[in-house]
C-alpha positions as CSV (number, residue, x, y, z in Angstrom):
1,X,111.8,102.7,79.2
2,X,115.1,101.1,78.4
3,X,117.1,100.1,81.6
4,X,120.2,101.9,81.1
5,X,118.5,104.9,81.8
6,X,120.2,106.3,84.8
7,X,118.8,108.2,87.8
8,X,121.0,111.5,86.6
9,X,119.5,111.3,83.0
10,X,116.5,111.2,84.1
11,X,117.1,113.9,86.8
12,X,118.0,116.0,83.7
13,X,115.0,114.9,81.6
14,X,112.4,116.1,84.4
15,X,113.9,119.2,84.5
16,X,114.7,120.3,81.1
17,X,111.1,119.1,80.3
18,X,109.4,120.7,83.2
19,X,108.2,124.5,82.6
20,X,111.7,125.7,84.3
21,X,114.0,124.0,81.5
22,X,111.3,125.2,79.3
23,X,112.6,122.2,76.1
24,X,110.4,120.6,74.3
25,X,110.6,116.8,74.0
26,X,112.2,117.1,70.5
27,X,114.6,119.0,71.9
28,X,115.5,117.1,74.4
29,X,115.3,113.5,72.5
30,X,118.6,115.7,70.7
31,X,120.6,116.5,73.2
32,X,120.2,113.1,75.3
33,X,119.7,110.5,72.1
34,X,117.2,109.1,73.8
35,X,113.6,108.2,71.7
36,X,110.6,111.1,72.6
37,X,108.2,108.2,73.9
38,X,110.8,107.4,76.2
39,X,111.2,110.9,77.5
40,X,107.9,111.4,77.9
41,X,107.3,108.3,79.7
42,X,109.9,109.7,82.2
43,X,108.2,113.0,82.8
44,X,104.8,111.0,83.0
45,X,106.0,108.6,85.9
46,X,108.1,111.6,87.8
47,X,104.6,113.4,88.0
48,X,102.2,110.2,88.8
49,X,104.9,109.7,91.5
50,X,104.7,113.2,92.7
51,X,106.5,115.5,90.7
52,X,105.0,119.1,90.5
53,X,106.4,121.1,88.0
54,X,104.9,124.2,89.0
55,X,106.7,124.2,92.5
56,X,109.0,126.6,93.0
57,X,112.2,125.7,94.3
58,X,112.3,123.3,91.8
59,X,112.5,119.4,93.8
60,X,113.5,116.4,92.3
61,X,113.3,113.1,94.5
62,X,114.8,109.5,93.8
63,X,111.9,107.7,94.2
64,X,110.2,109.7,91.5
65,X,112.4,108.5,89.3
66,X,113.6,104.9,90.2
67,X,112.5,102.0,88.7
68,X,109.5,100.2,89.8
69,X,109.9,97.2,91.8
70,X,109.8,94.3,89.3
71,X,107.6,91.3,89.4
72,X,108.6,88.0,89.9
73,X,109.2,85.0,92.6
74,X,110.4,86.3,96.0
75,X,113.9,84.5,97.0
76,X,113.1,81.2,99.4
77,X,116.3,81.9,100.9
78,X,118.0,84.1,103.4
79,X,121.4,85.5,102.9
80,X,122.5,84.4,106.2
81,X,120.7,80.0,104.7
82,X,122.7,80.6,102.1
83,X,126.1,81.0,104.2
84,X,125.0,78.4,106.3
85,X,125.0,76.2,103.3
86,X,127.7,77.3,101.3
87,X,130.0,76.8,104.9
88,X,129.0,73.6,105.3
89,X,129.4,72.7,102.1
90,X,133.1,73.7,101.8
91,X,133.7,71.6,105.0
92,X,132.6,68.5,103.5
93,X,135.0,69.7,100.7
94,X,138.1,69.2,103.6
């Protein structure tokens, strides 16, 4: 899913796709320019996440639709180390 997909687009995908908005991915791949697979990777994640398209009103949640968190090294320092350092820093600087 390309990363400049954002939260409202998605929003929109979910529910022109879902049996209220009633489009078919074609459809929708036209009036967003986004590629099918994509879309449908969106629906497919919204429901793992907890989407029910069958549930009337219809109820779209953030987290559905957010990025997962991304792998990688967690940050070995704080905010508040690296104001500490960056103050000190610009001290010896004086």
């Amino acid at each position: 899913m390309p990363s400049n997909t954002d939260i409202a687009t998605r929003a929109l995908i979910v529910t022109l796709k879902s049996p209220i908005g009633g489009k078919t991915t074609a459809e929708i791949a036209e009036k967003t320019g986004l590629p099918k697979r994509t879309i449908n990777a969106i629906y497919a994640r919204a429901i793992e996440r907890g989407f029910d398209p069958n549930h009337l009103p219809l109820h779209i949640r953030d987290e559905w639709l957010e990025d997962a968190p991304r792998p990688g090294r967690p940050q070995k320092q704080t905010e508040e180390l690296s104001n500490t350092v960056l103050t000190k820093r610009r001290l010896d600087c004086l």
